[in-house]
C-alpha positions in Angstrom: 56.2 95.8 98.7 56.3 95.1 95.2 52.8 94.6 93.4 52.2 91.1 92.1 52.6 90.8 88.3 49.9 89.9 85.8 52.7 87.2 84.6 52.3 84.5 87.2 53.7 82.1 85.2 57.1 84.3 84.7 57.2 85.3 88.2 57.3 81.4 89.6 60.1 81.0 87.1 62.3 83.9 88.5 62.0 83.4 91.8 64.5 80.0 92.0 66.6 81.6 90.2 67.1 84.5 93.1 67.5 81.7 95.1 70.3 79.7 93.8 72.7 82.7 93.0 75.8 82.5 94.4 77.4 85.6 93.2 79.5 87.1 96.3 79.3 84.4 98.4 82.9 84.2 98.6 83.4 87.6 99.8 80.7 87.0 102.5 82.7 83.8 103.2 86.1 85.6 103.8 84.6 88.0 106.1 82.9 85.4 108.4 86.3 84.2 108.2 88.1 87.3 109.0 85.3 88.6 111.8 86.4 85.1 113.1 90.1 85.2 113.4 89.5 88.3 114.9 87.5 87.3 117.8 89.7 84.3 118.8 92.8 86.6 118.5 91.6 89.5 120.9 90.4 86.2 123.2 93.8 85.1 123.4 95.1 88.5 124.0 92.4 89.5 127.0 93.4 85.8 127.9 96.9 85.8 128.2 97.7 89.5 128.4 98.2 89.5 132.2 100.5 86.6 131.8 103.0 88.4 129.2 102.8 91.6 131.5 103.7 89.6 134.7 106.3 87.5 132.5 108.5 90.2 130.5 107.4 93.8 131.8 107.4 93.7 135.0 110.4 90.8 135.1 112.2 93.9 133.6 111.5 96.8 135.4 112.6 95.0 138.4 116.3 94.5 137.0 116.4 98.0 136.0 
């Protein structure tokens, strides 16, 4: 834990400024994004998996 500094004054000044940086919030932005996309995407596969596999597979090994 960082000790407290003799410059109070200085300290109360920095500490808003922490706060209002938005440096890199774009990247953290596209990943939420990303991780996202990704969930709904192996959703709809787990989803409708069983459907394409009844649908084209198995429609084709029984013609062959």
């Amino acid at each position: 834990m960082p000790q407290p500094s003799a410059n109070l004054e200085h300290d109360a000044r920095w500490v808003p400024g922490c706060l209002v940086g938005t440096d890199g919030q774009d990247l953290i932005e596209y990943g939420l994004v990303a991780g996202l996309i990704s969930v709904f995407a192996v959703g709809a596969v787990r989803l409708l998996g069983e459907q394409i596999d009844v649908l084209l597979w198995q429609t084709i090994a029984q013609n062959f």
